[in-house]
C-alpha positions as CSV (number, residue, x, y, z in Angstrom):
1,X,117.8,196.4,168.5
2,X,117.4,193.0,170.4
3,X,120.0,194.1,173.0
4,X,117.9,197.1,173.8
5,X,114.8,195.4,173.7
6,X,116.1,193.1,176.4
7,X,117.7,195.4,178.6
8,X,114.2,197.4,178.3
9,X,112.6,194.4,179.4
10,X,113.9,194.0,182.8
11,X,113.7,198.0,183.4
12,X,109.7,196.9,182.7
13,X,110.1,194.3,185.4
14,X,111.8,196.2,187.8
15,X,109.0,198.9,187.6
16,X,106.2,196.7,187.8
17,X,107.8,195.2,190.4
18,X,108.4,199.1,191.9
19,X,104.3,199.5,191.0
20,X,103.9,197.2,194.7
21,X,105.5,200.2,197.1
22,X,103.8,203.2,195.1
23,X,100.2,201.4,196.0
24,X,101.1,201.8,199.3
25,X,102.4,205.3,198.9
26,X,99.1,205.9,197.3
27,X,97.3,205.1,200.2
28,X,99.2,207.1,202.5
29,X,98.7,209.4,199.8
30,X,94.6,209.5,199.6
31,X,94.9,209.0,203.5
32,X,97.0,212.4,204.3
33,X,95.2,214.7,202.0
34,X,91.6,213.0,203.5
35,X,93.1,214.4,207.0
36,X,94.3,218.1,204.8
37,X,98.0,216.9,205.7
38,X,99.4,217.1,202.3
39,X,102.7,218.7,203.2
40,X,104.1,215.4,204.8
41,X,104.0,213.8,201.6
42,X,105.6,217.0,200.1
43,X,108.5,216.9,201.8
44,X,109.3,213.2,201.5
45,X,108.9,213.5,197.7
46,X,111.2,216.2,197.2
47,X,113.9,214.5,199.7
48,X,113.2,211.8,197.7
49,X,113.6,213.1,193.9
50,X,117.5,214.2,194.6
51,X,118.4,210.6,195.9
52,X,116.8,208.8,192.8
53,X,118.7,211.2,191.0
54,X,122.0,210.7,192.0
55,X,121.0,206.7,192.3
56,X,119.9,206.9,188.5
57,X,123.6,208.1,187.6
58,X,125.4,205.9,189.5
59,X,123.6,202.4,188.8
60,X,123.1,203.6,184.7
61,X,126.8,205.0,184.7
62,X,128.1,202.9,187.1
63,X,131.2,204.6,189.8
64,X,134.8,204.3,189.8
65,X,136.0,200.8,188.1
66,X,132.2,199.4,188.1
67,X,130.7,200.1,184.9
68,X,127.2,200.5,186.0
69,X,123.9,198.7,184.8
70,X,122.7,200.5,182.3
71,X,118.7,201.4,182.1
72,X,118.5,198.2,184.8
73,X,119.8,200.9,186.9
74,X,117.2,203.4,186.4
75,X,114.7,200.7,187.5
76,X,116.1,199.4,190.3
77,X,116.8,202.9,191.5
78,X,112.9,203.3,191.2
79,X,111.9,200.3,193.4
80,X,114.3,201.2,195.9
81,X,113.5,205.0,196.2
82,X,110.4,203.9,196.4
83,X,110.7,201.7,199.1
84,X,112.2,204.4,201.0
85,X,109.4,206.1,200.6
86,X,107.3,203.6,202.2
87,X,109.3,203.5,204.9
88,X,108.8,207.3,205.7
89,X,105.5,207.7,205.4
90,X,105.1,204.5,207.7
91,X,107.5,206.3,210.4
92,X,105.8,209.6,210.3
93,X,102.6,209.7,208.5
94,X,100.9,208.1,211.8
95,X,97.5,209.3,211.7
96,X,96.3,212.1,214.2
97,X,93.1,213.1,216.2
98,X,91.1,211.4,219.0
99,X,89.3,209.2,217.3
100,X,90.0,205.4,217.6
101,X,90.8,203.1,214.8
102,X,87.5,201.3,214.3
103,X,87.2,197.3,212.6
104,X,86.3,197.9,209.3
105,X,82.5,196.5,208.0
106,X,81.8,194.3,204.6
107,X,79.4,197.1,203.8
108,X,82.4,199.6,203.3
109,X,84.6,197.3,201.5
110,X,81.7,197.3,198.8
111,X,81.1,201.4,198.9
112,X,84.9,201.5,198.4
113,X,85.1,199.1,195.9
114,X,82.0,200.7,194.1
115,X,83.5,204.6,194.6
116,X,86.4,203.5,193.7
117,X,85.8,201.4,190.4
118,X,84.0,204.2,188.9
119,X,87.2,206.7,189.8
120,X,88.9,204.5,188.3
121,X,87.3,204.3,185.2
122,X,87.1,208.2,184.8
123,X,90.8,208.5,185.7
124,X,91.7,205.5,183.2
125,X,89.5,207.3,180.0
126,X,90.8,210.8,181.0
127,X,94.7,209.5,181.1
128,X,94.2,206.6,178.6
129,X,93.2,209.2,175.9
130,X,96.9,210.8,175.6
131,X,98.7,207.7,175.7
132,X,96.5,206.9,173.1
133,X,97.3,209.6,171.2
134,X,100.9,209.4,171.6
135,X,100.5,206.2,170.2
136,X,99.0,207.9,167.4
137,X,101.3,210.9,167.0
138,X,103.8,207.9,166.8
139,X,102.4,207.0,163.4
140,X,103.4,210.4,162.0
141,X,106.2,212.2,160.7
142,X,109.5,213.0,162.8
143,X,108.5,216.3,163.3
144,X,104.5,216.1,164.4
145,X,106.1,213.3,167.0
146,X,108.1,215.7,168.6
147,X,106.2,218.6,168.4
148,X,103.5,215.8,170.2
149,X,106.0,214.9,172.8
150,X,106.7,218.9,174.1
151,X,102.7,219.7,174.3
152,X,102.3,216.1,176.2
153,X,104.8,216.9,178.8
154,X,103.6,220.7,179.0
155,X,100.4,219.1,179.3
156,X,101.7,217.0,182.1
157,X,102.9,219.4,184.5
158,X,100.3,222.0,184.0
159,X,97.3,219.0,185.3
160,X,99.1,219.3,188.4
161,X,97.3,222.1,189.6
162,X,94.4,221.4,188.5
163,X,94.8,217.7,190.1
164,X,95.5,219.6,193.5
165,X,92.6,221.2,192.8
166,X,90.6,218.1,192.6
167,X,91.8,216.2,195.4
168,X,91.8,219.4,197.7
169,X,87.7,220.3,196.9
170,X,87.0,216.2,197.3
171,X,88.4,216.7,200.5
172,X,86.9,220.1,201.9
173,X,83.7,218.8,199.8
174,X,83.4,215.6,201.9
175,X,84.1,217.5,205.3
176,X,81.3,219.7,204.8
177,X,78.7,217.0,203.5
178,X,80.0,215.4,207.2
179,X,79.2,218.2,209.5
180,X,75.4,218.4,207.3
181,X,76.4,222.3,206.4
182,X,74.5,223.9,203.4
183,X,76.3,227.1,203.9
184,X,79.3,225.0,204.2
185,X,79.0,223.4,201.1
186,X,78.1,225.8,199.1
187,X,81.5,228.4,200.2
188,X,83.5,225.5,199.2
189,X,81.8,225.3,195.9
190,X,82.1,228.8,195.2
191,X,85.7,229.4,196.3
192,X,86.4,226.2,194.5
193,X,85.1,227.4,191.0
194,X,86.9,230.5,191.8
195,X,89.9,229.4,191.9
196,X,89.6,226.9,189.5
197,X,88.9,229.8,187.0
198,X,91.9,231.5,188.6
199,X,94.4,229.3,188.4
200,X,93.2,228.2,184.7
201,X,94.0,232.1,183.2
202,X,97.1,231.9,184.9
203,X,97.6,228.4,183.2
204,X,96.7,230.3,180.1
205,X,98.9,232.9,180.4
206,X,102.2,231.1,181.4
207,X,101.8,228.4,178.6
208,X,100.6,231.0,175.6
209,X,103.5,233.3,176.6
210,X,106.1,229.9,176.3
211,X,104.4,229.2,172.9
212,X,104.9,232.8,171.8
213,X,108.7,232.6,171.9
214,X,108.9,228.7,170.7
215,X,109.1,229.2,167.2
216,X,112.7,231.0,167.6
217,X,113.8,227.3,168.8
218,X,115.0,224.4,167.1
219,X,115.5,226.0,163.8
220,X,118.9,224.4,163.1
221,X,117.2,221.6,160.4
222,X,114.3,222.2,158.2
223,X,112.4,219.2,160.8
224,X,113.7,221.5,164.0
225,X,111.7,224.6,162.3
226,X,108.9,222.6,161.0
227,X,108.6,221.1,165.0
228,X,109.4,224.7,166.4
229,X,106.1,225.6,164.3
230,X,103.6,222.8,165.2
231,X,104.6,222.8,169.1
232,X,104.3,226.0,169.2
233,X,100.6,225.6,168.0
234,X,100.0,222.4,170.0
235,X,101.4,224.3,173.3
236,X,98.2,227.5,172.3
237,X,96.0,224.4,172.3
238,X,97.3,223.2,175.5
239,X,96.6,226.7,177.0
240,X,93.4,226.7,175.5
241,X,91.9,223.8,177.4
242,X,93.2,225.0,180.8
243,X,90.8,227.5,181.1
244,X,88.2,225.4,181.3
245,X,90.1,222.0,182.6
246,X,90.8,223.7,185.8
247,X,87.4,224.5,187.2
248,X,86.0,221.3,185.3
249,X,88.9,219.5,187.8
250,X,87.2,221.3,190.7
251,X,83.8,220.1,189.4
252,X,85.0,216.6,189.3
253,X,86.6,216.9,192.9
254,X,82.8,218.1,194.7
255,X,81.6,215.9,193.0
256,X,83.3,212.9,193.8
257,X,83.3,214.8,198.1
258,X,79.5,214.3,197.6
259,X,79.9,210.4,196.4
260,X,78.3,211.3,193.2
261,X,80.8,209.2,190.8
262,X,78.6,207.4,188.1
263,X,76.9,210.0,186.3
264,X,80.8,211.9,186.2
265,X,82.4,208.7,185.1
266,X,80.1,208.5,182.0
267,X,80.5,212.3,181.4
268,X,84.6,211.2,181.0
269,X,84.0,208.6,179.3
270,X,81.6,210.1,176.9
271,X,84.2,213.3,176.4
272,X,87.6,211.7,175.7
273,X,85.9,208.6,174.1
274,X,83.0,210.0,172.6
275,X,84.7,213.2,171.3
276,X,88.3,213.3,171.4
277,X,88.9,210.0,170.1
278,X,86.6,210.4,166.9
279,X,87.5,213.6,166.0
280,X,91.0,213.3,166.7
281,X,91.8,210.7,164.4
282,X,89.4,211.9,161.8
283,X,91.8,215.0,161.9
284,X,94.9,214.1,161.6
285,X,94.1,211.0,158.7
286,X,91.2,212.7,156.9
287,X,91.8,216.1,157.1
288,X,95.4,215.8,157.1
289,X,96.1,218.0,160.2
290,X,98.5,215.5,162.0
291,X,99.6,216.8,165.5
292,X,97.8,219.3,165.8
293,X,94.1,217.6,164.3
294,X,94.9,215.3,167.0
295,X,95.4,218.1,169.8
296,X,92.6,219.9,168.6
297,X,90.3,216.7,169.4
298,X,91.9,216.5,172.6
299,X,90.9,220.1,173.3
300,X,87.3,218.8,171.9
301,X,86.9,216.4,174.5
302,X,88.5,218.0,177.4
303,X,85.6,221.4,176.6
304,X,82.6,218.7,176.4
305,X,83.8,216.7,179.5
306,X,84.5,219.9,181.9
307,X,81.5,221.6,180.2
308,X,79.6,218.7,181.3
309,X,80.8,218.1,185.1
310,X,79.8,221.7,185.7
311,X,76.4,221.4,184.3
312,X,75.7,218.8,186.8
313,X,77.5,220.6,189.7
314,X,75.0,223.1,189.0
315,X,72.4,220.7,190.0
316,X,74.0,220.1,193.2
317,X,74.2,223.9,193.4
318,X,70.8,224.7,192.7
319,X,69.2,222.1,194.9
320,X,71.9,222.5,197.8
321,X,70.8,219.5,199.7
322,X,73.9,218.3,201.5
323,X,71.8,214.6,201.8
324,X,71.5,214.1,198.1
325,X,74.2,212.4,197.8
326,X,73.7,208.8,196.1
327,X,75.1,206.7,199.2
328,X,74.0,207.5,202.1
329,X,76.0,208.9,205.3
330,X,77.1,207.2,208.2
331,X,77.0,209.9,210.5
332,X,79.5,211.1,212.9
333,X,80.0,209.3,216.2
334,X,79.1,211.5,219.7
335,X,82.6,210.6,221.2
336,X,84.2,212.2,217.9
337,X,83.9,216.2,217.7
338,X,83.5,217.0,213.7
339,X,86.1,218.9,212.4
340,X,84.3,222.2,211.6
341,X,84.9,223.6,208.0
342,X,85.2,227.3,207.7
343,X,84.3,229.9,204.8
C-alpha cells in the first residue's frame, strides 16, 4: 500500500532521528553500570515506559476532536520520550566519588575506539544473525512466520538476563583487574559462571514449561494449530540454548573486563556466521525443515560461540595473571583510593 509505505517512511525518520538521544542515553548507560549504579537508569526507564505509552495512544489515535497522526505518532512519541530521558539522566546521573574529571589523552581515544570497534562487531554478528533470519523466516509460509515471530520475541526478553549478566561481570571483571587482585578475579569468575549456569536452568525451565502448554493455543484455523505446533518446538529450542547462552554471556562479559575483545569477536563471528548462517538456511531450503531448521541453526551457533568464549576464559583461568590482559593498564592514581572488590 503506497499510503502505508509513506506514512512508514517518516515513522523511519522520526526514529532515526530519535537514534541521536538514545546514544546519549547509552553513554549514561555504559557510564552508570561502569560506577555499579544501574538502578538510576532503572527507575527512569520504567517512569519512562508508562508516558510513551499513553503518548503512543494519543498522537496514533489522536484526543477529543483531533484525529491523531497515525504511526507518525508512535515516532514522534519515541524521540520525545527519549529526550526526556536525556534530560534525567543529565539532572541526576551526575557522577560520584573523589576523583576529579581528568582531560582526556589521544591515546585513549584510540583504545576506545579499538575496544569498542571489535564490541561492536561481536554485538553486530550476534544480533545481525536473527534479523537475518527473520528475514528468512519471511520467505516462508504464514504459519512458520509466526511461529518465527513468538520464539524471536521469547528470545528477546529471555537475553535480558543474560545481557545483565554480561555487562555486570565486564564491570566487577575490570574492577578487579584495577586493584591487581588474583583472588579477586578469580571469585568474580567463579560466581560469575555460577550464576550464569543458574540463571540459564531457570531460563530453561520457565520457557520449556510455556512451550509445554502452547500447543492448546491458536487452534481456531488449521494455520493457528499448524503455528501452535512449530512455536511450540521453536520456544524448546529457545530453552535449549539458554543453558549454555547464559554463562557463555558471562564469559563474553570477563572477557571483555580483561580488554581481551579480538580473539571473542572472531569466536562471534565465527559461531553465528560460520555456523548458524550455513546450517540454517541449508535446513530450512534443503532439508525442508522451515522454522524450525532455521532455529535449530541458530541453536548451532549460539552452542559453538558460548562453547568457545568459555574455552578461552579457561585460559585466563588457568594462567590467572590479572596483567595478561592485551592492553596494558594505566594504573590507579595515589590521590584516588581503589574501590576494593569483595568475594
Amino acid at each position: 500500500d503506497p499510503d502505508l509505505l509513506a506514512e512508514g517512511a517518516v515513522y523511519t525518520r522520526l526514529m532515526a532521528l530519535t537514534s541521536v538521544p538514545m546514544l546519549v542515553v547509552t553513554m549514561f548507560r555504559t557510564r552508570l553500570s561502569a560506577e555499579e549504579r544501574p538502578g538510576l537508569l532503572l527507575r527512569v526507564t520504567l517512569a519512562a515506559v508508562p508516558l510513551n505509552a499513553a503518548l503512543n495512544y494519543v498522537l496514533m489515535f489522536g484526543a477529543g476532536a483531533w484525529p491523531g497522526l497515525g504511526l507518525v505518532g508512535a515516532g514522534l512519541s519515541s524521540f520525545l520520550v527519549a529526550g526526556l530521558i536525556v534530560a534525567l539522566l543529565v539532572i541526576l546521573g551526575r557522577s560520584r566519588g573523589g576523583c576529579p574529571a581528568a582531560a582526556p589523552r589521544l591515546g585513549d581515544f584510540a583504545d576506545m575506539l579499538r575496544t569498542g570497534v571489535q564490541i561492536g562487531v561481536a554485538t553486530v554478528a550476534e544480533v545481525g544473525i536473527f534479523l537475518g533470519a527473520t528475514l528468512f523466516a519471511a520467505t516462508l509460509g504464514p504459519a512458520d512466520v509466526a511461529a518465527h515471530a513468538i520464539a524471536i520475541r521469547a528470545a528477546g526478553v529471555a537475553y535480558a538476563l543474560p545481557l545483565g549478566l554480561l555487562q555486570a561481570s565486564m564491570v566487577r571483571t575490570s574492577r578487579a583487574e584495577g586493584v591487581e587482585s588474583l583472588r579477586a578475579l578469580r571469585y568474580v569468575i567463579a560466581s560469575g559462571i555460577a550464576v550464569g549456569c543458574t540463571v540459564g536452568a531457570i531460563l530453561f525451565m520457565l520457557i520449556a514449561t510455556v512451550a509445554v502448554f502452547f500447543q492448546d493455543m491458536f487452534q481456531a484455523s488449521t494455520v493457528g494449530q499448524s503455528t501452535a505446533t512449530t512455536a511450540a518446538a521453536l520456544l524448546f529450542l529457545v530453552a535449549i540454548f539458554q543453558l549454555y547462552d547464559a554463562p557463555g554471556s558471562v564469559a563474553a562479559g570477563i572477557l571483555r573486563g580483561r580488554r581481551d575483545t579480538r580473539a571473542p569477536m572472531v569466536m562471534t563471528l565465527a559461531g553465528y556466521w560460520g555456523v548458524s548462517a550455513p546450517l540454517g538456511i541449508w535446513l530450512a531450503n534443503t532439508k525442508d525443515m522451515g522454522a524450525v531448521g532455521i532455529w535449530i541453526g541458530l541453536a548451532a551457533g549460539t552452542a559453538v560461540s558460548s562453547g568457545l568464549l568459555l574455552a578461552r576464559l579457561r585460559k585466563h583461568w588457568v594462567s590467572g595473571d590479572p596483567g595478561s590482559s592485551d592492553v596494558a593498564r594505566t594504573g590507579l592514581s595515589d590521590k584516588c583510593e581503589p574501590v576494593s572488590v569483595s568475594p
